[in-house]
C-alpha positions in Angstrom: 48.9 166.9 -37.8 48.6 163.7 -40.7 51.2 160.7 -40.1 54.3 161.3 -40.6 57.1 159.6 -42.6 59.7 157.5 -41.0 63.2 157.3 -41.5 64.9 154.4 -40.5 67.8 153.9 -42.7 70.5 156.7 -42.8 70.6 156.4 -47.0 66.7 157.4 -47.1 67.9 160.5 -44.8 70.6 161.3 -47.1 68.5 161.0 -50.1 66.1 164.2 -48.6 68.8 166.2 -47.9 70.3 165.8 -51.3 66.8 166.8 -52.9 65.3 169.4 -50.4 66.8 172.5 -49.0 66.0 174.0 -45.1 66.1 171.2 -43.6 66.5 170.7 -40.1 66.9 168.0 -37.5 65.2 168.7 -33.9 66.0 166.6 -30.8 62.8 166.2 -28.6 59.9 164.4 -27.2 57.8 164.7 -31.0 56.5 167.2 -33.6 53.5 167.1 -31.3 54.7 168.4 -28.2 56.9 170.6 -29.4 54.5 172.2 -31.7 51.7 172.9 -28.9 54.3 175.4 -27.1 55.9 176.4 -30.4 59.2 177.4 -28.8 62.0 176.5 -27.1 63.6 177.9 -24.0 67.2 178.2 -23.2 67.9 175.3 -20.6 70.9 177.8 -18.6 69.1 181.0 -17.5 64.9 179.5 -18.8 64.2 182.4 -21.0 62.1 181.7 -23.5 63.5 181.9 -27.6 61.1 183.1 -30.6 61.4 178.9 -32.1 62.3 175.9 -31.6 65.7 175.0 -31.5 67.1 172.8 -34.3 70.2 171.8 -36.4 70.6 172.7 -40.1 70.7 169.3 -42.1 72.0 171.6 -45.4 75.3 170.2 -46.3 77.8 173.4 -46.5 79.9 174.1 -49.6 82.8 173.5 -47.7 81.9 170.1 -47.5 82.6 170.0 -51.3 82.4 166.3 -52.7 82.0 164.4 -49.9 79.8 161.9 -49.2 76.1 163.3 -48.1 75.5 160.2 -46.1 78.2 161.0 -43.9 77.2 164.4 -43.4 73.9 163.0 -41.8 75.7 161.4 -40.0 77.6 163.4 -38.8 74.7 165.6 -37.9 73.2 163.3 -35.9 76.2 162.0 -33.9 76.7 165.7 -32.7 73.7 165.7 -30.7 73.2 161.6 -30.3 74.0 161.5 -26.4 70.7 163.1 -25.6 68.7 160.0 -25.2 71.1 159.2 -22.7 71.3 162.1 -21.2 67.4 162.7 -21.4 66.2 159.1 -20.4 65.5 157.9 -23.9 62.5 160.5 -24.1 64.0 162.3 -27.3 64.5 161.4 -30.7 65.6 162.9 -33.9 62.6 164.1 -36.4 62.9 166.4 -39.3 61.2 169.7 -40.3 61.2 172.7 -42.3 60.3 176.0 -41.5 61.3 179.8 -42.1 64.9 180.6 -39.1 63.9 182.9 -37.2 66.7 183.9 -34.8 70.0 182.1 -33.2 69.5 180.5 -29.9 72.3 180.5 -27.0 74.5 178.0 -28.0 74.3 179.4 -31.7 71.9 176.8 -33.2 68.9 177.9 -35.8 65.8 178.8 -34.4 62.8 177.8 -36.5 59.1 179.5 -36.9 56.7 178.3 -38.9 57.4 174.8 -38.5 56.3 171.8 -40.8 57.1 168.4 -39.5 58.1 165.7 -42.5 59.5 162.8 -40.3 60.0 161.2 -38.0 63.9 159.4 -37.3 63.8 155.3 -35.9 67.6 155.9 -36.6 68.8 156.6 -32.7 72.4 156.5 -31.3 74.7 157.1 -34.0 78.7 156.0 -33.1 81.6 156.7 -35.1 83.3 153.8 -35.5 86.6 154.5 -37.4 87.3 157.7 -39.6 89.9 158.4 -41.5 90.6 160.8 -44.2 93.0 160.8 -47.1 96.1 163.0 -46.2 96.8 163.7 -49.7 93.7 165.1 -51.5 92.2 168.0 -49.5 88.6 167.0 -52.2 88.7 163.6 -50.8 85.8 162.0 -49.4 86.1 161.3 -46.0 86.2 157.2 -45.8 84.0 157.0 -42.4 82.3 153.4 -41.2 79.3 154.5 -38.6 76.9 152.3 -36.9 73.4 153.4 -36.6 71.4 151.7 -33.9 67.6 152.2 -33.7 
């Protein structure tokens, strides 16, 4: 496995998402451990899953107009406590690959997996959101701090 890119600013992970399609976001110890067992397992029962266990970064059509850069981020605040929770072993990196199944909790699971980056953006807080009552195609006006 080359180098990989890095993402550290939220607009450069918006930009791929805008111009690439199947992507997903993976919370873990690297590409490079994951990809020597090539699968997850389910964390309940331990039964192993046919991939790895990842989050769709493609932004849905019901998201409409909205901004893409607060879909990231909104991607990445739902699964942002697991540094905490893990001890600070797991980041965010981002891949590509062919979904291969549904794990447990209803998340993609990907085969043939092709790392493209790796994330310095860590714990992702939402600060203040607030959407406009009036317009149901109105962006969502959202302020979110992004802490490597």
């Amino acid at each position: 496995m080359g180098e990989l890119d890095t993402l550290s600013r939220l607009d450069d992970l918006a930009d791929r998402i805008t111009r690439e399609r199947q992507l997903y976001v993976r919370w873990s110890r690297g590409p490079a451990v994951d990809l020597a067992r090539s699968s997850s397992s389910d964390e309940l029962t331990g039964v192993p899953l046919p991939g790895l266990s990842a989050n769709s970064l493609d932004v849905e059509p019901w998201w409409e107009d909205r901004p893409v850069r607060t879909w990231a981020a909104r991607r990445l605040y739902d699964y942002s406590h697991l540094p905490a929770s893990r001890r600070g072993t797991v980041r965010p990196w981002l891949l590509t690959g062919r979904e291969c199944g549904r794990g447990p909790d209803n998340e993609p699971l990907v085969c043939d997996v092709t790392p493209l980056a790796c994330s310095r953006l860590g714990t992702v807080t939402c600060v203040a959101g607030v959407a406009a009552p009036s317009s149901r195609t109105a962006a969502i006006d959202m302020t979110l701090a992004v802490e490597p």
